[in-house]
PDB file with one MODEL, atoms N, CA, C and O in Angstrom:
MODEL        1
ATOM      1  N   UNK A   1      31.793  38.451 -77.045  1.00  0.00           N
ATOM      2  CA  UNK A   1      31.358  38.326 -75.674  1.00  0.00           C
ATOM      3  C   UNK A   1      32.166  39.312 -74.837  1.00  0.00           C
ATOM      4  O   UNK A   1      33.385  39.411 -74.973  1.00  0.00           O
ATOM      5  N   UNK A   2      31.411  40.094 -73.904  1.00  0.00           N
ATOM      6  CA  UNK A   2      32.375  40.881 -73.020  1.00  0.00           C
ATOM      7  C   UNK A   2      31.874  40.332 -71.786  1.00  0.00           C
ATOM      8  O   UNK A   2      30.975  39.497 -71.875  1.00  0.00           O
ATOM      9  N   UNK A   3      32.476  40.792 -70.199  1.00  0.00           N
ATOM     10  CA  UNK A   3      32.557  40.436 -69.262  1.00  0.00           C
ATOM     11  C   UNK A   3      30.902  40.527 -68.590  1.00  0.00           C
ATOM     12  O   UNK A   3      30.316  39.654 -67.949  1.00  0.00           O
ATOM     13  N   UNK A   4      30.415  41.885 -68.984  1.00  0.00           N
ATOM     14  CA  UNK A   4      28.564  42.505 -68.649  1.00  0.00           C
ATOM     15  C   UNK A   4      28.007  40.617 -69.104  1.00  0.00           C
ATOM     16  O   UNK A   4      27.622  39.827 -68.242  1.00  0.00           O
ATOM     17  N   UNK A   5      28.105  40.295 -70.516  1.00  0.00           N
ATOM     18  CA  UNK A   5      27.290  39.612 -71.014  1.00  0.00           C
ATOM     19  C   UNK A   5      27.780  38.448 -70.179  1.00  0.00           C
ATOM     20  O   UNK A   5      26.837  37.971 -69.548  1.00  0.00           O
ATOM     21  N   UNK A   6      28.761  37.914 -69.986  1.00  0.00           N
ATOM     22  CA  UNK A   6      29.484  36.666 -69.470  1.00  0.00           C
ATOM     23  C   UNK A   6      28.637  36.706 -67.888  1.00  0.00           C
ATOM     24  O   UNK A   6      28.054  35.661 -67.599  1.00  0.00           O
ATOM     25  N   UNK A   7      28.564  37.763 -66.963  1.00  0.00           N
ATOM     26  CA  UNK A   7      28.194  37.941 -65.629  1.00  0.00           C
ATOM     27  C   UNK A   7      26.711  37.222 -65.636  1.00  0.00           C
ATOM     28  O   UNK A   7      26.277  36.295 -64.952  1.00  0.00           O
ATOM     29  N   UNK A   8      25.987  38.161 -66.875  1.00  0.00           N
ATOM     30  CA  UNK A   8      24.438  38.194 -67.189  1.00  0.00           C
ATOM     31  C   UNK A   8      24.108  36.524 -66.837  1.00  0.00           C
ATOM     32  O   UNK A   8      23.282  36.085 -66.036  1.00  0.00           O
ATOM     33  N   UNK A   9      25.119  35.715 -67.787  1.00  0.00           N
ATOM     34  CA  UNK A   9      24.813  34.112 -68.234  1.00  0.00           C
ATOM     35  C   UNK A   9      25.124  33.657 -66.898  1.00  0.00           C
ATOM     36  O   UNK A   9      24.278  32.883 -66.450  1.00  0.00           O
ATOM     37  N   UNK A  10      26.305  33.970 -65.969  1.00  0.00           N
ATOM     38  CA  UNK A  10      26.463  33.329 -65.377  1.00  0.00           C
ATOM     39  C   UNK A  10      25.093  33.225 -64.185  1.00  0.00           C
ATOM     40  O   UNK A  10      24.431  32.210 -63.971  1.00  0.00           O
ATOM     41  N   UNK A  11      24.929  34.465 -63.575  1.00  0.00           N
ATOM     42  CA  UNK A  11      23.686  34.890 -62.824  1.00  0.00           C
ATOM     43  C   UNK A  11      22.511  34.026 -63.418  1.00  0.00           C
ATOM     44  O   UNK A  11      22.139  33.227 -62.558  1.00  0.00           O
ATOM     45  N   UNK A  12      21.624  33.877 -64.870  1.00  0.00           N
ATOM     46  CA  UNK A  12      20.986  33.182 -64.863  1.00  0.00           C
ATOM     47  C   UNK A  12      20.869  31.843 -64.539  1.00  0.00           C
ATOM     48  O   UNK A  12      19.836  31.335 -64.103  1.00  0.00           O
ATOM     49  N   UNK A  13      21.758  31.346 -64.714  1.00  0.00           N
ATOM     50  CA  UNK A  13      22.198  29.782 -65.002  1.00  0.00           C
ATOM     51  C   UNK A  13      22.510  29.590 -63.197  1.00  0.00           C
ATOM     52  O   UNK A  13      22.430  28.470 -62.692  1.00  0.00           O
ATOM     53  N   UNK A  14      22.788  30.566 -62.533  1.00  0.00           N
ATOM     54  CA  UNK A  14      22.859  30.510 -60.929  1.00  0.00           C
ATOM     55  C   UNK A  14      23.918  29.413 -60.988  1.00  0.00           C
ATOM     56  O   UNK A  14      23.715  28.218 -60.771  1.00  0.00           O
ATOM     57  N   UNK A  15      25.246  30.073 -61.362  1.00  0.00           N
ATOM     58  CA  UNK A  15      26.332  29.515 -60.797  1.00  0.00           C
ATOM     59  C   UNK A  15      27.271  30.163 -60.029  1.00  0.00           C
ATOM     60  O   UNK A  15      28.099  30.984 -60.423  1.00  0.00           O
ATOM     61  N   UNK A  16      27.051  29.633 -58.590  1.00  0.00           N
ATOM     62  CA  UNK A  16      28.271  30.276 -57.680  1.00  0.00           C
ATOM     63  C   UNK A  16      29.326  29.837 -57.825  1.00  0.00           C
ATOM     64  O   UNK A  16      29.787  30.893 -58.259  1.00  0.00           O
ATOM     65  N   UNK A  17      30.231  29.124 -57.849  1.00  0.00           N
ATOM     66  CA  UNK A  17      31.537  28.743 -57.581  1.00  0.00           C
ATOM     67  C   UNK A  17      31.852  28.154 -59.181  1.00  0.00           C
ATOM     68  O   UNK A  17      31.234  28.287 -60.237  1.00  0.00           O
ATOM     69  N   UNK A  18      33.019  27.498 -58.844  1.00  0.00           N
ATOM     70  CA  UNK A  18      33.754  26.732 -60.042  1.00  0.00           C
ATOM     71  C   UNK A  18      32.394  25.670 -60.645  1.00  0.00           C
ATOM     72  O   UNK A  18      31.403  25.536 -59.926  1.00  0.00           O
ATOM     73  N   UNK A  19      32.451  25.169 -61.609  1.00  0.00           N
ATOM     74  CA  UNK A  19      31.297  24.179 -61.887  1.00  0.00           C
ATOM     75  C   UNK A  19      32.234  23.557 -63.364  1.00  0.00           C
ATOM     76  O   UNK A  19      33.163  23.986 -64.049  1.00  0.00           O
ATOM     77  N   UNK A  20      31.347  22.292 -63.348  1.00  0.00           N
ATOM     78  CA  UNK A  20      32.452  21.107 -64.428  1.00  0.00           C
ATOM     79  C   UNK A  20      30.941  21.374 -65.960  1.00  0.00           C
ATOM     80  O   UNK A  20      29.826  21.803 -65.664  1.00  0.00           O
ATOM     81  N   UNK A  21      31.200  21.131 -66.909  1.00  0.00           N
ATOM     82  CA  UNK A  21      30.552  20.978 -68.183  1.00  0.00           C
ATOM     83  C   UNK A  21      29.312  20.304 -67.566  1.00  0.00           C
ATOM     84  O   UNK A  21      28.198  20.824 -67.494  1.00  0.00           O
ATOM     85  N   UNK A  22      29.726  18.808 -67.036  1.00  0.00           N
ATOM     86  CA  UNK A  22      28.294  18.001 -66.753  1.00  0.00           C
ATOM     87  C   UNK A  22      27.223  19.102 -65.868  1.00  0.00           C
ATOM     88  O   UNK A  22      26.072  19.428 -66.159  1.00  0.00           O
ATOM     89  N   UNK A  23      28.079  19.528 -64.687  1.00  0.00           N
ATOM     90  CA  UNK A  23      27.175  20.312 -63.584  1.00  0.00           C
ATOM     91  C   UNK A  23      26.076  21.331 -64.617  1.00  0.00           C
ATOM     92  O   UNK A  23      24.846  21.380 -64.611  1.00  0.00           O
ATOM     93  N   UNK A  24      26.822  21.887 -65.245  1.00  0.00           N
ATOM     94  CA  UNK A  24      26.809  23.593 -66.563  1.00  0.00           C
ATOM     95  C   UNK A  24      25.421  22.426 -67.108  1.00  0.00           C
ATOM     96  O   UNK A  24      24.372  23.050 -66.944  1.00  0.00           O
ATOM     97  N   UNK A  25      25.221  21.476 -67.486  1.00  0.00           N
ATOM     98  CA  UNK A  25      24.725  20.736 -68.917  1.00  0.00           C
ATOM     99  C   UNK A  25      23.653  20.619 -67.338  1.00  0.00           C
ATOM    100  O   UNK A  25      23.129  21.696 -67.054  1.00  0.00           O
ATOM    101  N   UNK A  26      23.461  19.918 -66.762  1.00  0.00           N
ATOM    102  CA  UNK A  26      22.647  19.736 -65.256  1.00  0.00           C
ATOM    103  C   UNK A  26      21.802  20.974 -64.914  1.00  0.00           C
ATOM    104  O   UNK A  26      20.776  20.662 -64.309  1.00  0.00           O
ATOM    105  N   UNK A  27      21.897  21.842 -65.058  1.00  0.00           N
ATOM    106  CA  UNK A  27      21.311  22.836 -64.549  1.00  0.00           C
ATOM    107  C   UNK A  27      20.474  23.319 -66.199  1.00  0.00           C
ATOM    108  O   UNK A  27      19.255  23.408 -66.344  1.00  0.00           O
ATOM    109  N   UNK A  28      21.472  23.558 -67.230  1.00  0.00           N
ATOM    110  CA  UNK A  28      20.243  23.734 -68.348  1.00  0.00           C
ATOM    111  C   UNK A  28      19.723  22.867 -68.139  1.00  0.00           C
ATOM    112  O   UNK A  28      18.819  23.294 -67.421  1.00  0.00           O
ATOM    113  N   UNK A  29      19.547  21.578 -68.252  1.00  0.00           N
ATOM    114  CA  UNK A  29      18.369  20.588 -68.443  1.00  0.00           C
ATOM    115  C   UNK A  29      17.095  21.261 -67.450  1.00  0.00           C
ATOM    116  O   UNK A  29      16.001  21.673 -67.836  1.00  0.00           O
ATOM    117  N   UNK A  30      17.536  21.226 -66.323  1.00  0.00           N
ATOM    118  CA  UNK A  30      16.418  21.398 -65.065  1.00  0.00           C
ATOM    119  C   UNK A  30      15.618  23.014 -65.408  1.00  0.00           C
ATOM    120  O   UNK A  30      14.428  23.323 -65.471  1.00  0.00           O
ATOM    121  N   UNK A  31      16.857  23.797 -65.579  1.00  0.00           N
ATOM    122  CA  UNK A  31      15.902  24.979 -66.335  1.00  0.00           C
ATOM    123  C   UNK A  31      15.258  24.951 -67.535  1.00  0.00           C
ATOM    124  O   UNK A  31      14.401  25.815 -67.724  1.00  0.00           O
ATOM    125  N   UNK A  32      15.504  24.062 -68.482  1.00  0.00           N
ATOM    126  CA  UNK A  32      14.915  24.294 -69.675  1.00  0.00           C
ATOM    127  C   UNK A  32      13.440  23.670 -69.524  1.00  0.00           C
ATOM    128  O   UNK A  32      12.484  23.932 -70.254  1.00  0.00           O
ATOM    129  N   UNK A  33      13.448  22.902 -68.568  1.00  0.00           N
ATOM    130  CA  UNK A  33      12.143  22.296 -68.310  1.00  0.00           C
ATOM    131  C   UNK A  33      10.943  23.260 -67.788  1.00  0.00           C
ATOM    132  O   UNK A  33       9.750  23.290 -68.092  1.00  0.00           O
ATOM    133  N   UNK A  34      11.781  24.101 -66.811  1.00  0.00           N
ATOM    134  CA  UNK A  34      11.121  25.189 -66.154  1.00  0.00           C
ATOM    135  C   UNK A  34      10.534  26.408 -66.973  1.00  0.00           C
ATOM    136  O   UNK A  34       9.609  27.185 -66.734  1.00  0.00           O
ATOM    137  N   UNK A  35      11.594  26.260 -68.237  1.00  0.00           N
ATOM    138  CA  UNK A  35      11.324  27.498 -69.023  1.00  0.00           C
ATOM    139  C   UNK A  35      10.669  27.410 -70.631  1.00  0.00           C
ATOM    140  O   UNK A  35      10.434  28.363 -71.374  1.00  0.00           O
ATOM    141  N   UNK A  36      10.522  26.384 -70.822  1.00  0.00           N
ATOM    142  CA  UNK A  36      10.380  25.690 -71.993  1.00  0.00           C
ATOM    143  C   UNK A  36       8.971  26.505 -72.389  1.00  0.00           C
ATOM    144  O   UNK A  36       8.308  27.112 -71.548  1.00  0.00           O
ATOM    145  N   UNK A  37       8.726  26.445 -73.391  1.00  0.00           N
ATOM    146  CA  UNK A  37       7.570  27.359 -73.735  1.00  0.00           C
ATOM    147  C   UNK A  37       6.094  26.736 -73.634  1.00  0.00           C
ATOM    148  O   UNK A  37       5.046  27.382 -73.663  1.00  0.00           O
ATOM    149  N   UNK A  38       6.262  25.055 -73.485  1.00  0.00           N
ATOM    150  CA  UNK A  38       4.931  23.971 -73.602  1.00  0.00           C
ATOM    151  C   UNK A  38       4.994  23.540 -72.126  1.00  0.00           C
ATOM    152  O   UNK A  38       4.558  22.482 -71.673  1.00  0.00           O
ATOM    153  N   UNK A  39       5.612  24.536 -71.443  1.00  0.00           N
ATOM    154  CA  UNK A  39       5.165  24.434 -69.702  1.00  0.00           C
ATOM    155  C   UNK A  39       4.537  25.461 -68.935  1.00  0.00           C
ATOM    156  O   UNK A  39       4.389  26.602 -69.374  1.00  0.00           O
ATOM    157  N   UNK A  40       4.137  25.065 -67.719  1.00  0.00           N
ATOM    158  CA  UNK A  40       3.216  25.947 -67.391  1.00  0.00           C
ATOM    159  C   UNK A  40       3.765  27.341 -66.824  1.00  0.00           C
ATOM    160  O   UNK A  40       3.172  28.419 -66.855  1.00  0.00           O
ATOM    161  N   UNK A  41       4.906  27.098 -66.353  1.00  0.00           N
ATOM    162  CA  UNK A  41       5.932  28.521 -65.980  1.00  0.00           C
ATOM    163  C   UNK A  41       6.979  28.877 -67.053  1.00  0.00           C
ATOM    164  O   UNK A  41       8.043  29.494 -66.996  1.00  0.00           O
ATOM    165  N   UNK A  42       6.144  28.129 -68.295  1.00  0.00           N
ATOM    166  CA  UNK A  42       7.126  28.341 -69.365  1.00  0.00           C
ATOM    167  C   UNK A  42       7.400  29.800 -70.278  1.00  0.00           C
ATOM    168  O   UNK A  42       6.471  30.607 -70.250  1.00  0.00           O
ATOM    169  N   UNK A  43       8.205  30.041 -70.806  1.00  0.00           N
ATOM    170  CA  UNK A  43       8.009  31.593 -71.395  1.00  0.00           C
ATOM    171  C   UNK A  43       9.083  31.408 -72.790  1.00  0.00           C
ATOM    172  O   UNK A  43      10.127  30.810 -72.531  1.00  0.00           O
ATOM    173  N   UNK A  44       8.887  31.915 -74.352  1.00  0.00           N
ATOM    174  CA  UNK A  44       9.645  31.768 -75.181  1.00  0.00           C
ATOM    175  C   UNK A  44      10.556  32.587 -74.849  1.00  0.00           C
ATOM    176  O   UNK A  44      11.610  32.179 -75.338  1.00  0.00           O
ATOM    177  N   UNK A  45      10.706  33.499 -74.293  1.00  0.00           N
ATOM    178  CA  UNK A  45      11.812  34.333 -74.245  1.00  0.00           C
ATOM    179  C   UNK A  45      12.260  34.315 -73.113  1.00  0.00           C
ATOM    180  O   UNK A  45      12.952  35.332 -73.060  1.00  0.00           O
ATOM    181  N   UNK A  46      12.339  33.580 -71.725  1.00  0.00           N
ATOM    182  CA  UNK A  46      13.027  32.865 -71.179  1.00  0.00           C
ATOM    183  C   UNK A  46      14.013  31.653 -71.531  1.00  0.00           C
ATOM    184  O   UNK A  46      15.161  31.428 -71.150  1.00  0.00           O
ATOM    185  N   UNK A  47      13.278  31.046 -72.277  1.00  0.00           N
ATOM    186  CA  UNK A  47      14.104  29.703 -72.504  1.00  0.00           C
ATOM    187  C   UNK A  47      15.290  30.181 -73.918  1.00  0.00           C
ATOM    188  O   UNK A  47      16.213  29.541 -74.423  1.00  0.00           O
ATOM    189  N   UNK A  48      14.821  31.378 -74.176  1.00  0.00           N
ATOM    190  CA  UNK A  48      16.096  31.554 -75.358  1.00  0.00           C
ATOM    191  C   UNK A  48      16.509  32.118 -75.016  1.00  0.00           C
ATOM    192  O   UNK A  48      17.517  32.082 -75.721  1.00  0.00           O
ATOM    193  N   UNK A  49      16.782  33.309 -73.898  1.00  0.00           N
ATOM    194  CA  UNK A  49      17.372  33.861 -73.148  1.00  0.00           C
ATOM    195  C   UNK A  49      18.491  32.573 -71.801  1.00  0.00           C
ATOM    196  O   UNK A  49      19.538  32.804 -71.198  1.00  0.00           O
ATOM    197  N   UNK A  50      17.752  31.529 -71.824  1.00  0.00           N
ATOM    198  CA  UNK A  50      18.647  30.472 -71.331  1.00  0.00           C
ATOM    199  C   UNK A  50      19.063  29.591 -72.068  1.00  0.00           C
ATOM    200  O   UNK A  50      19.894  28.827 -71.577  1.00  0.00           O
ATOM    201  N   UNK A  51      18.854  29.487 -72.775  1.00  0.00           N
ATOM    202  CA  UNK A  51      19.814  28.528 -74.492  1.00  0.00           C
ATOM    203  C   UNK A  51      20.812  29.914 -75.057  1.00  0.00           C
ATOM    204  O   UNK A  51      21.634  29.339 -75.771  1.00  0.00           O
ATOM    205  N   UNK A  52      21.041  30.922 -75.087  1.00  0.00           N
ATOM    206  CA  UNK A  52      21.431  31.922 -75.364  1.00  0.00           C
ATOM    207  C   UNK A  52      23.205  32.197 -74.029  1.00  0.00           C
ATOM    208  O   UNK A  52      24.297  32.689 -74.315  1.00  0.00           O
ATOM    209  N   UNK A  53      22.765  31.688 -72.849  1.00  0.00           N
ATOM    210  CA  UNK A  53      23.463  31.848 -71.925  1.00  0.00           C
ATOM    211  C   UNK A  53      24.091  30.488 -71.458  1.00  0.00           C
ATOM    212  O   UNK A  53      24.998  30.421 -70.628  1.00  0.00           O
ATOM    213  N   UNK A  54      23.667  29.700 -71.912  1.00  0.00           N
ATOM    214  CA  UNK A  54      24.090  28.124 -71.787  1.00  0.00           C
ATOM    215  C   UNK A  54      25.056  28.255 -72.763  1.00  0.00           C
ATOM    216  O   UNK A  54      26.190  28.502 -72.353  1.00  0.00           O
ATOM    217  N   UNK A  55      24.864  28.134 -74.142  1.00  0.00           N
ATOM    218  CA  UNK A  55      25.489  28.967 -75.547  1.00  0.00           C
ATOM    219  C   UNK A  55      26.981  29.286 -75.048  1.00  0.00           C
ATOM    220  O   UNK A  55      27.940  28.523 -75.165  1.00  0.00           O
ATOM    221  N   UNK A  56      26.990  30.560 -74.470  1.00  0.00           N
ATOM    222  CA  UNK A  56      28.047  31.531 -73.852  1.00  0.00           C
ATOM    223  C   UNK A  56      29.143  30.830 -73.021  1.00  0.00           C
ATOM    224  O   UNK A  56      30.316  30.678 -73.362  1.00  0.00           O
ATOM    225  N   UNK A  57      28.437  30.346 -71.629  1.00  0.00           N
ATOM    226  CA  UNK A  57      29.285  29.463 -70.629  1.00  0.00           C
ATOM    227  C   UNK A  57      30.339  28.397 -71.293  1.00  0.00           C
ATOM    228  O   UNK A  57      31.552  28.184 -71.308  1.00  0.00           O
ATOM    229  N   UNK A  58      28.996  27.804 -71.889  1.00  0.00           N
ATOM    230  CA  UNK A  58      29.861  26.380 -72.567  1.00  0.00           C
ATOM    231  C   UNK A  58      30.814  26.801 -73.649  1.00  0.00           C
ATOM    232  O   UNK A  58      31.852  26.155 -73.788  1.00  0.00           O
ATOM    233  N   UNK A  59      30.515  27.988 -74.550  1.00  0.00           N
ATOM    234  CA  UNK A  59      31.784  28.192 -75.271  1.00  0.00           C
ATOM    235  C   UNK A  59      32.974  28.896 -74.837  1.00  0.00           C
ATOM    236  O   UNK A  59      34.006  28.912 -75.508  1.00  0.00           O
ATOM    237  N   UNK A  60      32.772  29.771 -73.161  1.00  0.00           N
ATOM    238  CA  UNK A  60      33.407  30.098 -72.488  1.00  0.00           C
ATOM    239  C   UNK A  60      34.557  28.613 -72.285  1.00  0.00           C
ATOM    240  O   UNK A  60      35.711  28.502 -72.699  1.00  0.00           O
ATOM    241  N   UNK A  61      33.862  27.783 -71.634  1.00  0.00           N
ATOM    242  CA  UNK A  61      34.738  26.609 -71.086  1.00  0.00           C
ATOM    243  C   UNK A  61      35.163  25.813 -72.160  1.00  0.00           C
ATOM    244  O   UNK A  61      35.891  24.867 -71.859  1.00  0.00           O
ATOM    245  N   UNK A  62      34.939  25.941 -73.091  1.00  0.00           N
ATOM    246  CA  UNK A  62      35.337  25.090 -74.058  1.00  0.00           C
ATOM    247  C   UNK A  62      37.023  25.195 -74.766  1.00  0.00           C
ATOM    248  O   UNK A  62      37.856  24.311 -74.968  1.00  0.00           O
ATOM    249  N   UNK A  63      37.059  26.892 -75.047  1.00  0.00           N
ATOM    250  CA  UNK A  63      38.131  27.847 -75.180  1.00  0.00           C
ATOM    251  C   UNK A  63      39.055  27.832 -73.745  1.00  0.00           C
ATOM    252  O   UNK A  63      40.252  28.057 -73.922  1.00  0.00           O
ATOM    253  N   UNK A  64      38.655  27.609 -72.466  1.00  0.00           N
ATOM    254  CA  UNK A  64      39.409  27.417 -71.640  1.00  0.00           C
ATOM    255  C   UNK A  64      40.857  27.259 -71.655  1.00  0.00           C
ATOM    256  O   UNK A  64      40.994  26.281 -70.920  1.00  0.00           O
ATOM    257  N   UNK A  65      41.692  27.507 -71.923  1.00  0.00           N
ATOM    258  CA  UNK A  65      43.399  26.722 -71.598  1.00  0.00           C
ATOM    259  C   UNK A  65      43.650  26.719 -70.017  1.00  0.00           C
ATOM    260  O   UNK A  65      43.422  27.607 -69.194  1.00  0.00           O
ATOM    261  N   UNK A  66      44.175  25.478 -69.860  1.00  0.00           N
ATOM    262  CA  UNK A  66      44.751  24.982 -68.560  1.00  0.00           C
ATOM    263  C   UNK A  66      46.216  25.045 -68.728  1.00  0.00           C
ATOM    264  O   UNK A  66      46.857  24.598 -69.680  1.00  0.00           O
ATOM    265  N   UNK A  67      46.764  25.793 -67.452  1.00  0.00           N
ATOM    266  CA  UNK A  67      48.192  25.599 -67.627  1.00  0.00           C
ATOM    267  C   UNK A  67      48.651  24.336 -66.752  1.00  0.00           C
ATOM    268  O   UNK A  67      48.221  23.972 -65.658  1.00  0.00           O
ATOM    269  N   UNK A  68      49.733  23.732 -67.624  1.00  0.00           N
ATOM    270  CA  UNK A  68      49.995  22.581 -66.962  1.00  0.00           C
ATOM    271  C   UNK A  68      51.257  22.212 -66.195  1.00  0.00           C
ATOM    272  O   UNK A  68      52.108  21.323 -66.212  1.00  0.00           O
ATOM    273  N   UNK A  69      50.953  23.398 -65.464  1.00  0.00           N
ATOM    274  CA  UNK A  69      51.960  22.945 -63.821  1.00  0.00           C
ATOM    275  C   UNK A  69      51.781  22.975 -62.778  1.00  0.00           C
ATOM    276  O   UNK A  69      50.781  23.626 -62.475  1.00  0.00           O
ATOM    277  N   UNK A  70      52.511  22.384 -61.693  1.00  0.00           N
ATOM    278  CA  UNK A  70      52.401  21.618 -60.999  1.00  0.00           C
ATOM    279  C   UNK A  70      50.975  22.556 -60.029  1.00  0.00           C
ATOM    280  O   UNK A  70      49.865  22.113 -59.735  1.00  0.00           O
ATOM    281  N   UNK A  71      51.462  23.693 -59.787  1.00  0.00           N
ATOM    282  CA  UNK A  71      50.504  24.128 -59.082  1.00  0.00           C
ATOM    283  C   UNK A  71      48.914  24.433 -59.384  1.00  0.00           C
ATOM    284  O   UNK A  71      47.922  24.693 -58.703  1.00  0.00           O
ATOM    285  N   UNK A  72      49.161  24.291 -60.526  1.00  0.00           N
ATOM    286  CA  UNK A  72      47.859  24.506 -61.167  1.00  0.00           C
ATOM    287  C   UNK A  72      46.992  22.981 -60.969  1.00  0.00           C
ATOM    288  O   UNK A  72      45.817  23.018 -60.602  1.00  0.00           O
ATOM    289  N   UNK A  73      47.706  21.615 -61.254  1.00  0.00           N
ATOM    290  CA  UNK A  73      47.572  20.859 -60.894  1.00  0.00           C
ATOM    291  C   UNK A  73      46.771  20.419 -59.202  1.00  0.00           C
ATOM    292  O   UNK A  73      45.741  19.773 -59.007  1.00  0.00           O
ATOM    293  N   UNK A  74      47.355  20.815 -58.577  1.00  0.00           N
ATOM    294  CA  UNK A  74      47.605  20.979 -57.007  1.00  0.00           C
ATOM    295  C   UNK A  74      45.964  21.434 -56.920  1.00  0.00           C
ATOM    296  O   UNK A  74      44.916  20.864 -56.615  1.00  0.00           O
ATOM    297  N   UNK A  75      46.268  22.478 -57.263  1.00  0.00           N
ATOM    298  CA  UNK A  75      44.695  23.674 -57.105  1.00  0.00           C
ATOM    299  C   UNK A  75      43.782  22.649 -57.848  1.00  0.00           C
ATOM    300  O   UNK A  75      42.863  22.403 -57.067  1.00  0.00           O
ATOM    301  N   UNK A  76      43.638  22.029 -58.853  1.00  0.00           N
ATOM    302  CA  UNK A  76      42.661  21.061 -59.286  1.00  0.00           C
ATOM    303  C   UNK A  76      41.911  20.130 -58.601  1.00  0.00           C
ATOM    304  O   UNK A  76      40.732  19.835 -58.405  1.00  0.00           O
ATOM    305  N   UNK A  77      43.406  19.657 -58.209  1.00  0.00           N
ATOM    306  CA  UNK A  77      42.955  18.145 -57.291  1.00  0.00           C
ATOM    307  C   UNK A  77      43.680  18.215 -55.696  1.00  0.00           C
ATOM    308  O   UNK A  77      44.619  17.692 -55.097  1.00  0.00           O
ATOM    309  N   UNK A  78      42.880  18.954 -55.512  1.00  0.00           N
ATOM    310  CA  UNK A  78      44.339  19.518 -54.080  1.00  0.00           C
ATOM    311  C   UNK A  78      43.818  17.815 -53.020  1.00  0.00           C
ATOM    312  O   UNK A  78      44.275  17.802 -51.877  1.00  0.00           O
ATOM    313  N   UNK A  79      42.995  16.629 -53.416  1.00  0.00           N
ATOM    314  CA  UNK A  79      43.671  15.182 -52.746  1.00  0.00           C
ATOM    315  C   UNK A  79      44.328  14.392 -53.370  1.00  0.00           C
ATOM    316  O   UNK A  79      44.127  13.202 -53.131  1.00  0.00           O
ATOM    317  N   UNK A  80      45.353  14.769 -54.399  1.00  0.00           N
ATOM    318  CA  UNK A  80      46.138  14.159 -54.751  1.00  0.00           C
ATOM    319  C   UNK A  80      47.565  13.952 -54.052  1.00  0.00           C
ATOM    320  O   UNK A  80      48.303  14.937 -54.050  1.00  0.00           O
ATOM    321  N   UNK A  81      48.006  12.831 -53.487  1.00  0.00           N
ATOM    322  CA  UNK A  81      48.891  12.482 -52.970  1.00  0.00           C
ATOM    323  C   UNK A  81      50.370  11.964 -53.504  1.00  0.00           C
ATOM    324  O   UNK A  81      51.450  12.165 -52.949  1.00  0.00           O
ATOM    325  N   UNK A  82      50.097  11.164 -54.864  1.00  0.00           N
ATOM    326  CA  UNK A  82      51.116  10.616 -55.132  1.00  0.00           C
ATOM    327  C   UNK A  82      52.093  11.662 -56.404  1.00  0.00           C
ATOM    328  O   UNK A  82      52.010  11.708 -57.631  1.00  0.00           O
ATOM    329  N   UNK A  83      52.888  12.318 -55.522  1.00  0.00           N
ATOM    330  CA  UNK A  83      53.630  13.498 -56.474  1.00  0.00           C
ATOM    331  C   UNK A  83      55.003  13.268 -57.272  1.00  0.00           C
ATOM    332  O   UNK A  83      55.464  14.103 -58.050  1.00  0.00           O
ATOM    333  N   UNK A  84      55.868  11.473 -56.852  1.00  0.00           N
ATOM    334  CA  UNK A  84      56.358  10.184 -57.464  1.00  0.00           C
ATOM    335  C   UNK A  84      56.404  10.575 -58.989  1.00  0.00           C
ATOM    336  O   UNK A  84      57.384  11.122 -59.495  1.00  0.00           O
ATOM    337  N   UNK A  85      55.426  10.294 -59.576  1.00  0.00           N
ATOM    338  CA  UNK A  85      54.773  10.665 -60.912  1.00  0.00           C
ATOM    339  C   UNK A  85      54.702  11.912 -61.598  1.00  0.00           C
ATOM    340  O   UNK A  85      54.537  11.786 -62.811  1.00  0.00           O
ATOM    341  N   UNK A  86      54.789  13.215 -61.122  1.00  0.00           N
ATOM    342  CA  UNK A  86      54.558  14.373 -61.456  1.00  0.00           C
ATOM    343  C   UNK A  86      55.647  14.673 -61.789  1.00  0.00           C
ATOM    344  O   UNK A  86      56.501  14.159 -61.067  1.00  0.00           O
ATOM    345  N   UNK A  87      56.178  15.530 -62.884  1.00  0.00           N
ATOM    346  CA  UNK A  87      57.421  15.693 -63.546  1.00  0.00           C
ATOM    347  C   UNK A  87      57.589  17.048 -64.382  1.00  0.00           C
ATOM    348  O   UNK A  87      58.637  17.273 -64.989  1.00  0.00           O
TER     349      UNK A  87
ENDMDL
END
């Protein structure tokens, strides 16, 4: 995977900002419906061109590493209050 192909997936899948697995899994569903080949705006080489880019994201995020300090933390959940606990 290089960055061209990573952009490509992201643009289809129309994700602006940060997004969680469920959101990522939410949006294929709704497109695959749209694109599915036994629909009426359906096309085979749309929908594998979006199983292809779903594919990508999710193994993008999957490989993810989180670093686990404090600020990184912070930036996650920036309404977290009780910092007592954090160590």
């Amino acid at each position: 995977m290089d960055y061209v192909e990573f952009e490509k997936a992201i643009d289809f899948l129309g994700i602006l900002t940060r997004t969680s697995k469920k959101d990522l899994k939410k949006k294929y569903l709704k497109l695959s419906k749209k694109y599915h080949p036994d629909s009426e705006t359906g096309s085979t080489l749309k929908f594998q061109e979006l199983q292809e880019a779903y594919d990508l994201v999710y193994a993008y995020m999957d490989s993810f590493e989180f670093l686990c300090t404090k600020e990184e933390f912070m930036e996650q959940n920036p309404f977290f209050t009780n910092y007592k606990n954090w160590k």
